[in-house]
RODO-2510 file (C-alpha; in nm, 4 decimals, decimal comma):
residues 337
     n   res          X          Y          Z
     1     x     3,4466    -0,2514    -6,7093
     2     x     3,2909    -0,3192    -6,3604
     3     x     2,9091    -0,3304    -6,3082
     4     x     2,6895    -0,4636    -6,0241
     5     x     2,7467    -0,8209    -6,1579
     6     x     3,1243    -0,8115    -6,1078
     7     x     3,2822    -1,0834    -5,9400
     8     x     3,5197    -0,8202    -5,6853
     9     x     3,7788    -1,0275    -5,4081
    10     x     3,8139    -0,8995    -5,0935
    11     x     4,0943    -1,0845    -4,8885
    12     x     4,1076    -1,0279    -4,5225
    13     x     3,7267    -1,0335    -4,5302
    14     x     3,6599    -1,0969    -4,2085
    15     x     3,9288    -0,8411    -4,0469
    16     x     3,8456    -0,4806    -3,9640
    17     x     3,9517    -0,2949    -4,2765
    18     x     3,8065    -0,5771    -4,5173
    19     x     3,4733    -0,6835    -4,3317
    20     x     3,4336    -0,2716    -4,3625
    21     x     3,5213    -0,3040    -4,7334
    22     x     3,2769    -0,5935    -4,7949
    23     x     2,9860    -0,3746    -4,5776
    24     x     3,0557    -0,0839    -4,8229
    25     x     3,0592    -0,2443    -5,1631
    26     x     2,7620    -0,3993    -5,0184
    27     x     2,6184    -0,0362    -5,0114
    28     x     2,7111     0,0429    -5,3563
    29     x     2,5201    -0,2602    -5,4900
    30     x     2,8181    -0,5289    -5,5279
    31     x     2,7184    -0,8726    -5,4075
    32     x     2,8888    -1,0698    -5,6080
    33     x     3,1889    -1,0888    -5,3531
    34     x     3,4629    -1,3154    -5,2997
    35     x     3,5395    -1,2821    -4,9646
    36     x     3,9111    -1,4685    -4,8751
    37     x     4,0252    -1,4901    -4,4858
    38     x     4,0929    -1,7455    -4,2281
    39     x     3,7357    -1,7936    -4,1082
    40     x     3,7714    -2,0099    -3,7768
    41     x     3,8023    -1,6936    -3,5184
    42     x     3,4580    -1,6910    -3,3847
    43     x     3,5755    -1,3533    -3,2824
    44     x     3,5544    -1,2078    -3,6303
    45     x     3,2336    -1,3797    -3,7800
    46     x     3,0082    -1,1288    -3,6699
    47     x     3,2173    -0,8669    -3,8998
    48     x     3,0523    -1,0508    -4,1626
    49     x     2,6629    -1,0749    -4,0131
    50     x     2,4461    -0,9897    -4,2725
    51     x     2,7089    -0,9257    -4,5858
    52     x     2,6384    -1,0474    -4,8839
    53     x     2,8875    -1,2176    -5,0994
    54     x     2,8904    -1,5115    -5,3680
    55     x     3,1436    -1,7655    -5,1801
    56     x     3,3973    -1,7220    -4,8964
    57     x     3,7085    -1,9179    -4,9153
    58     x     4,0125    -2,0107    -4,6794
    59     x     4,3119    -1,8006    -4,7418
    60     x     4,5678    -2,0747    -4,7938
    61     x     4,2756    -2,2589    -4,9801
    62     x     4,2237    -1,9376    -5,2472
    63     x     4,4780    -2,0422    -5,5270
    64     x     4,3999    -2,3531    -5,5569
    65     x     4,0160    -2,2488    -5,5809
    66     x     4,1271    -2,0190    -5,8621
    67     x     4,2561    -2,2848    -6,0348
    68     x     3,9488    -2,4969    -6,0220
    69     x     3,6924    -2,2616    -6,0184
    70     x     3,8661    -1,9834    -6,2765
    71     x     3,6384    -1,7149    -6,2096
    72     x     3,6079    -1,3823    -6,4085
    73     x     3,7370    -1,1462    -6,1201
    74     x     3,7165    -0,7655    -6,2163
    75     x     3,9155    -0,6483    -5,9061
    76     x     4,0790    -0,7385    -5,6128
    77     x     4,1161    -0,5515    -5,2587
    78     x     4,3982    -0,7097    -5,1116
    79     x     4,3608    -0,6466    -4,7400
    80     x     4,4453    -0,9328    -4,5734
    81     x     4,8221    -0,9260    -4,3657
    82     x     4,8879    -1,0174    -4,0363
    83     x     4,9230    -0,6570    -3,8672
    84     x     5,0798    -0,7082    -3,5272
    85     x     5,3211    -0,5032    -3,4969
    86     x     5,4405    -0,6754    -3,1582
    87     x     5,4191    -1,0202    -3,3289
    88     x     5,8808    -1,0834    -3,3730
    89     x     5,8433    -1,4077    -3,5731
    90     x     5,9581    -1,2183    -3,9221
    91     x     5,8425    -1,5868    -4,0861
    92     x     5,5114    -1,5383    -4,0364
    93     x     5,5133    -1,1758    -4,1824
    94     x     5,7148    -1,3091    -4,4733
    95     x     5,4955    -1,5392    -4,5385
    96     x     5,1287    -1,3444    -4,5209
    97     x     5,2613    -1,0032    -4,5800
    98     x     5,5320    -1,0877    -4,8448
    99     x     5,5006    -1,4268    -4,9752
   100     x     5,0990    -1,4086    -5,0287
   101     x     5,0862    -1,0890    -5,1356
   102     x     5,3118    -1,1966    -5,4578
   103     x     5,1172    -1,4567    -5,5427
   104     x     4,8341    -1,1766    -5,5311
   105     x     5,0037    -0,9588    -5,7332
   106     x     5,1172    -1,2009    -5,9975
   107     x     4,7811    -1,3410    -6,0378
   108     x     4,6532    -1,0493    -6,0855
   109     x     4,8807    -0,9860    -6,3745
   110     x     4,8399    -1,3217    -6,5197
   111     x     4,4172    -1,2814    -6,5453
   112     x     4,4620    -0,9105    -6,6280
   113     x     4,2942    -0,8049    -6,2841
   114     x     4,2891    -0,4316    -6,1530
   115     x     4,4393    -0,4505    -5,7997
   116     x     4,4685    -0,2024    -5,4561
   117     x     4,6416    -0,3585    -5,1775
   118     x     4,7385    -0,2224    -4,7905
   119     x     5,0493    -0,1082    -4,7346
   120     x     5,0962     0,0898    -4,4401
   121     x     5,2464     0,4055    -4,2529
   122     x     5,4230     0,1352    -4,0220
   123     x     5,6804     0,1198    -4,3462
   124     x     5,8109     0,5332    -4,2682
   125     x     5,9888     0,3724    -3,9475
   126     x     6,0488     0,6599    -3,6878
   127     x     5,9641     0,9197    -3,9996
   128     x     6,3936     1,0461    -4,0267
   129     x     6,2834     1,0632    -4,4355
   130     x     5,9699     1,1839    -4,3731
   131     x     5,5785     1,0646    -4,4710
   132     x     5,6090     1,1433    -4,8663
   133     x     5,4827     0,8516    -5,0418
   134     x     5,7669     0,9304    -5,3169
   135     x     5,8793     0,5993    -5,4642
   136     x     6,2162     0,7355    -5,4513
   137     x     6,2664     0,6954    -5,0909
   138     x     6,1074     0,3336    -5,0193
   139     x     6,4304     0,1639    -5,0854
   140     x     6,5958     0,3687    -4,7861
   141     x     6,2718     0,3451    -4,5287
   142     x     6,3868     0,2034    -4,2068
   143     x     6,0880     0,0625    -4,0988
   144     x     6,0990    -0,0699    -3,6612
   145     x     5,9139    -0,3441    -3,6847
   146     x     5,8503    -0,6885    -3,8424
   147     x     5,5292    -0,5847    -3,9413
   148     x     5,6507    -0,2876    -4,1233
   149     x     5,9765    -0,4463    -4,2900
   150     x     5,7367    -0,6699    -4,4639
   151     x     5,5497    -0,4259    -4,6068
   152     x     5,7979    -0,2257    -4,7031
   153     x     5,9503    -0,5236    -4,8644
   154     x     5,6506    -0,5722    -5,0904
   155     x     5,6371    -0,2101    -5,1738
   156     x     5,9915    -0,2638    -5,2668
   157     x     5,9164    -0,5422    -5,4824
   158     x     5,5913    -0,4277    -5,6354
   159     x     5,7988    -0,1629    -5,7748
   160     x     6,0693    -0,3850    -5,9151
   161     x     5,8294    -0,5686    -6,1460
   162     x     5,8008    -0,5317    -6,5025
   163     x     5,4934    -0,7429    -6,5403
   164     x     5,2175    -0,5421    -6,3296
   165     x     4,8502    -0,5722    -6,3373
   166     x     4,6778    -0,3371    -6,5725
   167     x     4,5985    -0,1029    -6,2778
   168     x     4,7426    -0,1080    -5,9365
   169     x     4,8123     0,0778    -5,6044
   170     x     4,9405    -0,0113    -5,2697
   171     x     4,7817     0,2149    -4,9868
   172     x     4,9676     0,3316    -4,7086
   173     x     4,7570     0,3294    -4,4280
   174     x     4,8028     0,5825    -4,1292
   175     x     4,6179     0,5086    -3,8018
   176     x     4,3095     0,3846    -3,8689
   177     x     3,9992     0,3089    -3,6316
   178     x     3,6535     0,2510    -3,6356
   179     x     3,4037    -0,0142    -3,5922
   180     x     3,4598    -0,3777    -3,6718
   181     x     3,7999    -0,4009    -3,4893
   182     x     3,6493    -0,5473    -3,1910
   183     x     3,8421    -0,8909    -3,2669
   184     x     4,2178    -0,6707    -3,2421
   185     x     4,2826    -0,7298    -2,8953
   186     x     4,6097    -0,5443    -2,8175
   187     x     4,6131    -0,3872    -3,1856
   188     x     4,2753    -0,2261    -3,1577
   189     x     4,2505     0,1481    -3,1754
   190     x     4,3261     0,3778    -2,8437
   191     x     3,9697     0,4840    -2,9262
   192     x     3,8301     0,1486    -2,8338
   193     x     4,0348     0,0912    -2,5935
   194     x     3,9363     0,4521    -2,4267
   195     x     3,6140     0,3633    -2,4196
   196     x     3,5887     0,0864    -2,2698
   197     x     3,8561     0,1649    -2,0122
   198     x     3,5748     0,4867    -1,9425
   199     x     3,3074     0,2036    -1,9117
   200     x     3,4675     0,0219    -1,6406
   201     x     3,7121     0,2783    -1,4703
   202     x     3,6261     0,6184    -1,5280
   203     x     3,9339     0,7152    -1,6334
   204     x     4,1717     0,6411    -1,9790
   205     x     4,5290     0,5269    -1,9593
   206     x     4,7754     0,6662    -2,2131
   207     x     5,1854     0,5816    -2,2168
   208     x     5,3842     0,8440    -2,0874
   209     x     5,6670     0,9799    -2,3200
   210     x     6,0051     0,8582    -2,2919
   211     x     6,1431     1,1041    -2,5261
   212     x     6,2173     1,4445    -2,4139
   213     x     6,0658     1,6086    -2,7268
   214     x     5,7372     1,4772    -2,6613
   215     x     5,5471     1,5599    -2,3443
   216     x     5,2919     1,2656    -2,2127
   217     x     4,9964     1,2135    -2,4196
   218     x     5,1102     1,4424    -2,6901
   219     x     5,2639     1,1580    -2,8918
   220     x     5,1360     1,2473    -3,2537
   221     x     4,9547     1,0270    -3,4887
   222     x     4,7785     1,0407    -3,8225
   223     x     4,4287     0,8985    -3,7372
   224     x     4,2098     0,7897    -3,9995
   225     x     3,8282     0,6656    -3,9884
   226     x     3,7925     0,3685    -4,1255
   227     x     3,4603     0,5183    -4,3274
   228     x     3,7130     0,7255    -4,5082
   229     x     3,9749     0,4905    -4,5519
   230     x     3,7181     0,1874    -4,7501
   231     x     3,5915     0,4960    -4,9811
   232     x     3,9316     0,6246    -5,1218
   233     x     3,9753     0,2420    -5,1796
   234     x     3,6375     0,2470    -5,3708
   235     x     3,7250     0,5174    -5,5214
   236     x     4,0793     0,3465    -5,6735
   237     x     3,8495     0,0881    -5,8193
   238     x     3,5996     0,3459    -5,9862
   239     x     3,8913     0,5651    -6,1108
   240     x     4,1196     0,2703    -6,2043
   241     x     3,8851     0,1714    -6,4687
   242     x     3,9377     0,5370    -6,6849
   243     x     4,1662     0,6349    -6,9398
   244     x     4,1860     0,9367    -7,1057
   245     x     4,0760     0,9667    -7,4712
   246     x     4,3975     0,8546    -7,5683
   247     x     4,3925     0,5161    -7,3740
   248     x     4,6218     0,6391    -7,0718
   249     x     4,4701     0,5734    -6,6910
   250     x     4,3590     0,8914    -6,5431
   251     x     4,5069     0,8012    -6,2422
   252     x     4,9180     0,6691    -6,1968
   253     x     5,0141     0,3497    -6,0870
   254     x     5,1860     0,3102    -5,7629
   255     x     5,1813     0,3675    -5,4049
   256     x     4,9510     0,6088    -5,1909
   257     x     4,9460     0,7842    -4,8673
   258     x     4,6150     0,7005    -4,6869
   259     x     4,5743     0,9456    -4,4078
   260     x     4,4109     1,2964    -4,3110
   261     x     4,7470     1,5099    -4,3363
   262     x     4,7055     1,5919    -4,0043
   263     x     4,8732     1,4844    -3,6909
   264     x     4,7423     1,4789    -3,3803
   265     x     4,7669     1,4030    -3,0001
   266     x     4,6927     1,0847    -2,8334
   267     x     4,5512     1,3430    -2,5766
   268     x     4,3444     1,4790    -2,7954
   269     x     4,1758     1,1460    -2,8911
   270     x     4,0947     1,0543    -2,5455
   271     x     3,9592     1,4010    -2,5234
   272     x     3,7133     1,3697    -2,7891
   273     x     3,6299     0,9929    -2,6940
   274     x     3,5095     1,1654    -2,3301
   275     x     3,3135     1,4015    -2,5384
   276     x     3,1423     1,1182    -2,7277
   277     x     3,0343     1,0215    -2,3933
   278     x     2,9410     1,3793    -2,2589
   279     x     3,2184     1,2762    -1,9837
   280     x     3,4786     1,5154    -1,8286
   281     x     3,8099     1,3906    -1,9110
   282     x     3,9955     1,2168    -1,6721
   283     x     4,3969     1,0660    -1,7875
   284     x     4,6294     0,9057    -1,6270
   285     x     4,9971     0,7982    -1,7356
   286     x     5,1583     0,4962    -1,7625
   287     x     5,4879     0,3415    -1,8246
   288     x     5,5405     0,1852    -2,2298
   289     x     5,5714    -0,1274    -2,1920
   290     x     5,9416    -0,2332    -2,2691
   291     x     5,9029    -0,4609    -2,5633
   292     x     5,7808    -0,1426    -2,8021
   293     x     5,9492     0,1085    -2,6400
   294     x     6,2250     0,1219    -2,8983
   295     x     6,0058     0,0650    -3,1933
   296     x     5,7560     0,3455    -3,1147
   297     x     5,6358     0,6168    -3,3185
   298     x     5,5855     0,9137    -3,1735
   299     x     5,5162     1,1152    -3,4704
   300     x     5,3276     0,9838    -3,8028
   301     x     5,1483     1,2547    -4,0644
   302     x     5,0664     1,1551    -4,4272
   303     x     5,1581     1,3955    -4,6743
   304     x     4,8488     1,3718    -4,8999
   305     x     4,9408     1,5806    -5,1744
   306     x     4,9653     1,2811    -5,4310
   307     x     4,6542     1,1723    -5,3840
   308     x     4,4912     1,4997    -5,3890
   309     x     4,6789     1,5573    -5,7501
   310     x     4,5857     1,1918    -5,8809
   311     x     4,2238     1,3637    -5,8175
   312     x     4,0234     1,2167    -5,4721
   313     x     3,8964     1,5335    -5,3086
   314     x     3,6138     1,3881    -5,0891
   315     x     3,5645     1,6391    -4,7832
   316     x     3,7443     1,3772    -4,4799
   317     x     3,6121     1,2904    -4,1270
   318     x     3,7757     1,5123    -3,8970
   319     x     3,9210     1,3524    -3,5563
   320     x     3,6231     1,4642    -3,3440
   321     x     3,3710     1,3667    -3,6120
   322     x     3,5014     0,9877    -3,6636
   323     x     3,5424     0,9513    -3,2724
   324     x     3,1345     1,1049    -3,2382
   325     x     3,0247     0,8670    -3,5087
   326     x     3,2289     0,5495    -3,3965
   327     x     3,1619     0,6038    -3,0064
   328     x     2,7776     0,6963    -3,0464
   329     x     2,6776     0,4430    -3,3262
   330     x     2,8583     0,2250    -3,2877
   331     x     3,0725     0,1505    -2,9494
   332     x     2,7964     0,2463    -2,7175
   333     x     2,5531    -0,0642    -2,8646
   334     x     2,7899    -0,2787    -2,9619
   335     x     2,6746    -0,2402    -3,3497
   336     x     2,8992    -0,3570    -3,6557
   337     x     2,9717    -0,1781    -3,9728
***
């Protein structure tokens, strides 16, 4: 069982989902961290100001560590991937989102390890089979992107393998946002973006539709705060510990939707980010920009119901309560999670 002491591995430690993960487990009383990344983006290394963790160690460095060091890991957050979803070089997706992650997954197996790992919404493609995280349909997700082929491929293959860890699930993230993404560049949330386009302008971009279903700004996305997002992971680790009285987990193996359930407008994100700010709103539309224009989607929403039955219930952040939080605590001084 997992106690304070607990040697826990969180890989992507110094990204935006993982530092947040490392932060929180922090918060819980979990020091004993082994936090796995590449570590040389300046950028990133104030994600990590003021964790606490046992050892970090270079992600193509980490196996071979394990091999010297064989320490007694009670769980593993697998978080690390590279998650551009305008990066076209499949190889390097192969290799961190694919390749890695089996050598993840099969250690894990091998030492007996309890393991939750990010998949990601980016796998529905433009939603055709809809957002039910059903294992039924993963095979036949048409995913637009390098980025989400390769996790769709691991999903794929996670569900292919006889020999599993003693607990596992893979977490489809929806949109998520919040602080620590400052490092994202390009792939950073429309929130941050919003803001500081407010800071300097006065006035938010947003892409105008080119579909006629969609009218511009009311391209629909699942947004999820990142608070939210590193708790339902927590949870996974408390609840993947159980079994009933009869020795069977509480709590399925397999893979999970990770959103709110409830779409909503790019519109109404900018909206709320003015509100933040105690701004009027003030929009204006530009073209996509040709290389994504094909591999856009303009309408994501995470059927939750699975989770909900497998038993998390915590009350979730709504839209204009994650923007409030991010913009006011944490945007507007430049603070880290």
């Amino acid at each position: 069982m997992i106690n304070k002491e607990s040697i826990i591995v969180v890989t992507g430690a110094a990204g935006f989902i993982g530092s947040c993960m490392a932060g929180y487990l922090n918060e819980q009383g979990f020091e004993n961290l082994i936090l796995v990344d590449e570590f040389d983006e300046d950028e990133k290394e104030l994600n990590l100001h003021e964790k606490k963790y046992a050892v970090r160690i270079e992600r193509e460095n980490f196996f071979d560590w394990l091999d010297i060091e064989k320490p007694d890991i009670k769980f593993v957050f697998h978080l690390g991937a590279r998650t551009d979803t305008t990066e076209f070089d499949y190889a390097i997706h192969q290799h961190l989102n694919v390749d890695y992650s089996q050598k993840i997954w099969n250690y894990c197996t091998k030492h007996n390890i309890p393991l939750v790992y990010a998949s990601s919404a980016a796998t529905y493609g433009s939603g055709e089979l809809g957002y039910a995280d059903d294992h039924e349909i993963i095979e036949r997700l048409q995913p637009l992107n390098p980025y989400g082929i390769s996790k769709n491929e691991f999903d794929k293959w996670a569900l292919q393998q006889e020999s599993k860890p003693p607990f596992w699930a893979g977490l489809k993230f929806f949109n998520v946002y919040g602080p620590n993404e400052y490092h994202k560049a390009r792939m950073a949330s429309m929130i941050f973006h919003g803001f500081h386009q407010i800071k300097q302008n006065g006035f938010v971009k947003l892409f105008k539709s080119h579909k006629k279903d969609f009218n511009d700004g009311e391209q629909l996305r699942d947004f999820i705060y990142v608070k939210d997002v590193i708790k339902v992971c927590y949870w996974f680790m408390e609840i993947g510990q159980q079994t009933t009285d009869n020795r069977q987990q509480i709590v399925p193996n397999g893979i999970y939707n990770v959103g709110t359930g409830k779409a909503r407008s790019f519109k109404d994100l900018v909206k709320a980010t003015f509100d933040a700010l105690e701004i009027n709103p003030e929009i204006k539309y530009i073209d996509m920009p040709e290389d994504i224009r094909d591999k856009y989607q303009y309408f994501t929403e995470a059927k939750m119901e699975k989770i909900k039955l497998a038993g998390y219930t915590s009350p979730l952040y709504t839209l204009e309560e994650g923007i409030s939080d991010y913009v006011r605590n944490y945007l507007a001084n430049n603070r880290y999670y």
